[in-house]
N, C-alpha and C positions, 0 to 999 in steps of 0.2 A: 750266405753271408748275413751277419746279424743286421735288423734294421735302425739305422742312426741314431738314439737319443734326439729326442723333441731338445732343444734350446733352452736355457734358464728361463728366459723371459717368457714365449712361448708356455710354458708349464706355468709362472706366476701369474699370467693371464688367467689362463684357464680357471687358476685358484679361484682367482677374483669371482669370474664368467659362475661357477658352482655356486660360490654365497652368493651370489646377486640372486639366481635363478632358486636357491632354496629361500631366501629371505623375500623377493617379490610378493609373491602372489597374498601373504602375509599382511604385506601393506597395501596394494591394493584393495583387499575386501574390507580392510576398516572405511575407507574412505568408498567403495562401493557398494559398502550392504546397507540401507536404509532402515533397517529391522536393527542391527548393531548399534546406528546410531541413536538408535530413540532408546535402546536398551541405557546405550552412555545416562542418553538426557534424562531417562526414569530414575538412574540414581539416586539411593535418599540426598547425600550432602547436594549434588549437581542439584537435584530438584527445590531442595531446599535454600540454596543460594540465588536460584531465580524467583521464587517465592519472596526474598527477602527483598530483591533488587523491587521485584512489582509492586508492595507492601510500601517501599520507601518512596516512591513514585506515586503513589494513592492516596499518602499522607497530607501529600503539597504538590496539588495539583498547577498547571500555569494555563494560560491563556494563549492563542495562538500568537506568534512573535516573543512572546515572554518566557519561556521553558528555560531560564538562565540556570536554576539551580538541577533541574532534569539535563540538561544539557554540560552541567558539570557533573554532575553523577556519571554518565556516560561516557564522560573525557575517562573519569576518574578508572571504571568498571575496565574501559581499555589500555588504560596507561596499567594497572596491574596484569594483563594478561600480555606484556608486551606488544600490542599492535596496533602499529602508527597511525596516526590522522591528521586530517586539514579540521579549519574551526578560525571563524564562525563561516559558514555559508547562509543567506538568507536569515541572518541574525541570529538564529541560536541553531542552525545545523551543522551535524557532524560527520563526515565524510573521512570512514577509515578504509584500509584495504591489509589484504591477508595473500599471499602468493609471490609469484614470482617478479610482480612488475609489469610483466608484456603478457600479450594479448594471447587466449581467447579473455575479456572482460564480462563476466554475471555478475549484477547487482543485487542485492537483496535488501529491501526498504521496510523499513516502521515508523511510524508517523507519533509523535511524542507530546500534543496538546488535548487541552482538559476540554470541559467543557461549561459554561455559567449556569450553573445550574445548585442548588442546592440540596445534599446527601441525605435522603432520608432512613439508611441504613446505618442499624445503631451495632456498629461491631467497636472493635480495638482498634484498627488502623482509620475509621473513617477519616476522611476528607478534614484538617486543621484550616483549614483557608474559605471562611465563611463565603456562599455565592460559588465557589466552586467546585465542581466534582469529574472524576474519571468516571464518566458513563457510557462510553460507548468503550472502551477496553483497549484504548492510546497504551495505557502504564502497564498492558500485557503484553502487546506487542514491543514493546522496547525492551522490556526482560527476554522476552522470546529471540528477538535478535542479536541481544547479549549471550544468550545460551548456545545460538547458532556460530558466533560467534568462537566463544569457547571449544567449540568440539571443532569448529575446520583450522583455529591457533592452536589444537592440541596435535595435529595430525600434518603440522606445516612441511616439517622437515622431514616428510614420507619419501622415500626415494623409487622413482621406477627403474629399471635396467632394463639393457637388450643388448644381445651379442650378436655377434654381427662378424660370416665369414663372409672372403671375399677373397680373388687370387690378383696380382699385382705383377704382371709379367710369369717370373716361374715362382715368385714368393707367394706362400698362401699367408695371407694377413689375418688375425684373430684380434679382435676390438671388443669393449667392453664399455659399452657407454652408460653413464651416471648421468642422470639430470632431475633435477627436482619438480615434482609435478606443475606441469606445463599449466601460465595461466593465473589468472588474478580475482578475487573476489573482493568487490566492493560493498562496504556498510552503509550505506546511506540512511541516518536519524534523521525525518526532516521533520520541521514545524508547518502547527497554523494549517491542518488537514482541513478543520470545522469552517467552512467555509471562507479560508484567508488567503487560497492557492497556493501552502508552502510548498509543492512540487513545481507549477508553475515559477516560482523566485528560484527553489536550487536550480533548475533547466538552466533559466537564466545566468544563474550565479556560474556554471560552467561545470556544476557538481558532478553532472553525467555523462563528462566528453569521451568517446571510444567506448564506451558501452555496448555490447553484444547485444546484451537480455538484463530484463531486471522482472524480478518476483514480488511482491506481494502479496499480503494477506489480512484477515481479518478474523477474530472471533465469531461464532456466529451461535446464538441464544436457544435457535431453532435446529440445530444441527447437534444430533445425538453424542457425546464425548466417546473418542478415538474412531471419527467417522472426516473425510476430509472430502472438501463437495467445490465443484466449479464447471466450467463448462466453454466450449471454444465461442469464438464471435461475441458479440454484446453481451455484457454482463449486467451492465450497470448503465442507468440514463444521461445523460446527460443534462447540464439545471443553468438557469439562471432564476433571479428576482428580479423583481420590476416593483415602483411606489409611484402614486399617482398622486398629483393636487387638484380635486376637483373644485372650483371656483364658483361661487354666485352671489347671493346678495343676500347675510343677514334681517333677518328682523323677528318681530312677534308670532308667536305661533299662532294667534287670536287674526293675522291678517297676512295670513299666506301668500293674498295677492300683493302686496305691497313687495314681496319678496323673490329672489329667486334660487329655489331651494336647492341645494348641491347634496344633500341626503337622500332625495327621491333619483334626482342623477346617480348617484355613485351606484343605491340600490340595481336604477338599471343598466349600468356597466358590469356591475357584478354578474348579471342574469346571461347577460348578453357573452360574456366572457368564458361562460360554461356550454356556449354553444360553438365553439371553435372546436372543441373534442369533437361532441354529440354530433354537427351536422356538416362539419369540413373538415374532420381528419379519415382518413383510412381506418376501418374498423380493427383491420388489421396491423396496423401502426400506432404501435402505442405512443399515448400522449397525456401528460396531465397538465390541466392549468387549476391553479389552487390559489383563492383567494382568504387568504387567513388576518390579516389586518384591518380596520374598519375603525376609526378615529373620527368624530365629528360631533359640535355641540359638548353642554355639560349641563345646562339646563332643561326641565322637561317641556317650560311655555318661548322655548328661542330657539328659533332657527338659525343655525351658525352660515360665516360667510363661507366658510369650507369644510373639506373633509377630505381625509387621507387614507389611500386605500394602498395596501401592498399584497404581494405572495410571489411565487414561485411558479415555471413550466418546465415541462421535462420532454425531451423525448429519446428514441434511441440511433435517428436517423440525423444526419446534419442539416439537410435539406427541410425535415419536416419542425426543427431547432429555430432555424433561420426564419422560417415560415410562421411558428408561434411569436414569435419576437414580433416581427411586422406586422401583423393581425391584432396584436395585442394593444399595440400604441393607436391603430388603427379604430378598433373599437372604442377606446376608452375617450378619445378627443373627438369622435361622431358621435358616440351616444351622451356625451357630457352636451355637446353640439344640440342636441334635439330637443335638451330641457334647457338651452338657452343658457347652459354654463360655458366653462373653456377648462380647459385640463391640460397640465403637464407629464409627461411621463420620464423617468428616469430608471433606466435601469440598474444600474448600482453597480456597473462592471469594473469602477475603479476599485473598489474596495472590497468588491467581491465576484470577481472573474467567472464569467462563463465556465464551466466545467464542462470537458467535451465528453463525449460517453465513452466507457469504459470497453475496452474490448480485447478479448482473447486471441493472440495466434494461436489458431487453428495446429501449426504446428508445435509449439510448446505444450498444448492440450494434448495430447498423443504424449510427449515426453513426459507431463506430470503424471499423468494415469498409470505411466509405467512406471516413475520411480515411487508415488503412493503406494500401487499395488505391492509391490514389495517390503513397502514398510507397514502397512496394517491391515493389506487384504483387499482383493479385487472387492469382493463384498461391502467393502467399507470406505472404497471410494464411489461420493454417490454424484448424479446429477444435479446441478443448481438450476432452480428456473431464474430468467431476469428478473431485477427488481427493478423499480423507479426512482429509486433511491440513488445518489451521486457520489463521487469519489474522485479526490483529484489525483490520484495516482496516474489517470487519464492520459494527464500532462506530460509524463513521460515517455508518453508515445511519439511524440513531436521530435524526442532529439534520439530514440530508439531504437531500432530495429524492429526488436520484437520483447511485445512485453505481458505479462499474465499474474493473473488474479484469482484468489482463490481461498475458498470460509474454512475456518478450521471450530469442529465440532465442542462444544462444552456443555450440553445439555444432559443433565443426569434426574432422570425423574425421583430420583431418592432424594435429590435435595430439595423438593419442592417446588410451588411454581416459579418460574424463572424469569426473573423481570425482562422487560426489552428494553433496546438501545435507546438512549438519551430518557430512559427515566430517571428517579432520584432513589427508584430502590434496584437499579441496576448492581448486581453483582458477579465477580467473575470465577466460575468454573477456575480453581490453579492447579484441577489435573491436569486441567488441558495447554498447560504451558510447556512440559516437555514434547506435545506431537508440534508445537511450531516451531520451537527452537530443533527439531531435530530434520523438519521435512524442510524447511529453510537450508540447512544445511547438506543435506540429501541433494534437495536441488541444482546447490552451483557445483556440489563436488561431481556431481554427475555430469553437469553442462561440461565443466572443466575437461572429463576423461573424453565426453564424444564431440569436443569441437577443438582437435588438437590442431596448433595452426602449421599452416603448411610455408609460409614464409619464414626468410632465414633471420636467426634472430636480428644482424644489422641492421633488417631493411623492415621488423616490425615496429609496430607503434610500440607508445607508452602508455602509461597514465601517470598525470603527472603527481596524482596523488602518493607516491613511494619515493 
């Protein structure tokens, strides 16, 4: 006896089940080959559109809290590529998102303030805004995340499939499930990087609630172009400033003794204060105290009644943070003490927040190494050593999970020597803008495929950014 005909239905499944399973693997490898996508981002026009966005940004530079007109540029960059956002967070931040709405959540951050400084590179686009310039490379990484951008809103409406048999008493059931890739990517533009803690105000603002992971990155001067370099654990120090009023008693330089001089004090605070490294920290434990400020007197025959000293300490440990801090007010009001002055100290935290030290999950360190190596070669992702240098990206560790940092190369010895960060002949490498807009994007669309969530969608969260 001949065997029954399959069912209309049954066979228009099936149809389906065929084009899903020829059509998959298609759109999966846009969205998981890391090498494809920096292909996208090397495009002349693509390339050439984030060149233009970095160029408009380099022109008119802003100040940290002030990025109004950077901050509409980027409304503006989004609103043409259809992808919605919240605005203003932390005065001039913009928080968009690209996916499904519900959760796994990866973030991806670029930090959009200038810095006071004036341009001493004489090209076409420099700096219109006398006193200010993009020198440490804010106005790349905002194109770059534009560009990231662009390639995960081009690839939204990628669809996964999976068929699915299964027997239901004596019915065998053939299902054919569509659902669009699982999972949200967040844009986070914040202000006020240069010392203003604009990650510390979005935290606050609420900018990163349900957040998984969030990425960052940075140009780096010293890092050979299409080389991408980081490393797990502490990256980066942790900083504060500190300014002191050291007090005593003007008068004649001709009668010292009639006086009590706060120039010979301050001198030996400052000595004393370079002995907190040298002969009380851990050799092993890095630490820097940096006294860079030094105000007092304007005459050469007068001893002023004061004198004003500031700088900076870093470390990478919290405990040895806490411990510069105390040491430091310490020194500075006994050895003011010893030459008969009195001294204030303030640390400046209102207006310039402790940055806490930067540091890598270990485990995300493993994930980027894999999806770098993919995109320009085990070879050419390389190790970062720590610097003492600070970063408030920091700050998003506080409301995070897990969160990671990492230098993207632009040093081409054909262009000659290459200025470094916060100079006035600082300039930026704009090959090196398609490997971050493209390894940005690599990154969450990868987070995306390996953290599919296991809860039903009812009972998962949101963001309320969609």
């Amino acid at each position: 006896m001949a065997a029954a005909a399959p069912p209309p239905l049954l066979l228009y499944v099936l149809a389906l089940a065929l084009l899903a399973t020829a059509t998959w693997p298609v759109a999966r490898a846009a969205l998981e080959d890391p090498a494809g996508l920096l292909r996208r981002a090397k495009e002349l026009a693509f390339a050439d559109w984030m060149v233009g966005v970095r160029r408009r940004i380099h022109e008119n530079p802003e100040l940290g809290y002030e990025e109004f007109a950077t901050s509409e540029l980027v409304r503006r960059e989004l609103d043409s590529m259809g992808i919605p956002y919240k605005h203003p967070f932390a005065v001039t931040g913009v928080v968009a998102t690209i996916g499904t709405g519900g959760p796994p959540f990866v973030a991806l951050r670029a930090d959009m303030d200038a810095l006071a400084m004036q341009e001493s590179v004489e090209w076409e686009h420099k700096s219109k805004v006398p006193g200010k310039m993009h020198g440490c490379g804010h106005d790349a990484h905002v194109a770059m995340l534009l560009g990231s951008a662009k390639i995960l809103q081009e690839h939204r409406d990628e669809l996964q499939f999976s068929v699915k048999f299964f027997t239901s008493g004596n019915v065998d059931v053939y299902l054919v499930q569509s659902i669009v890739l699982v999972g949200t990517v967040i844009l986070v533009f914040q202000p006020a990087e240069e010392g203003g803690g604009g990650a510390k105000k979005m935290v606050e603002a609420g900018a990163v609630e349900n957040i998984d992971a969030i990425f960052g990155l940075h140009v780096a001067d010293s890092v050979p172009i299409g080389v991408l370099a980081s490393r797990p654990g502490p990256i980066m120090a942790g900083s504060g400033f500190f300014e002191a009023v050291i007090s005593g008693k003007g008068g004649h330089a001709a009668l010292p003794h009639h006086t009590i001089d706060p120039i010979l004090a301050a001198s030996n605070v400052i000595v004393s204060l370079q002995q907190l490294v040298s002969r009380e920290a851990d050799p092993l434990d890095s630490q820097v105290v940096t006294v860079g400020k030094f105000q007092g007197g304007g005459a050469f025959n007068v001893i002023p009644d004061s004198v004003t000293i500031g700088g900076t300490f870093r470390a990478f440990l919290k405990d040895s943070f806490n411990q510069l801090k105390q040491r430091i007010e310490e020194v500075i009001v006994s050895q003011a003490s010893v030459q008969r002055c009195s001294a204030t100290v303030d640390f400046l935290d209102k207006d310039r927040p402790f940055f806490p030290p930067t540091i890598n999950s270990p485990e995300l360190h493993h994930f980027f190494e894999k999806v770098a190596g993919e995109m320009v070669g085990a070879k050419n992702v390389r190790d970062w050593q720590p610097l003492m240098g600070a970063e408030d990206f920091a700050f998003y560790a506080e409301a995070i999970p897990s969160t990671y940092y990492y230098f993207v190369g632009m040093y081409n010895e054909t262009r000659g020597p290459q200025a470094p960060h916060h100079s006035p002949y600082f300039t930026i490498n704009e090959d090196a803008l398609p490997y971050g807009a493209a390894m940005q994007a690599s990154l969450a669309a990868r987070y995306l495929v390996e953290h599919k969530p296991v809860a039903s969608p009812d009972k998962a969260k949101t963001h309320d950014e969609l």
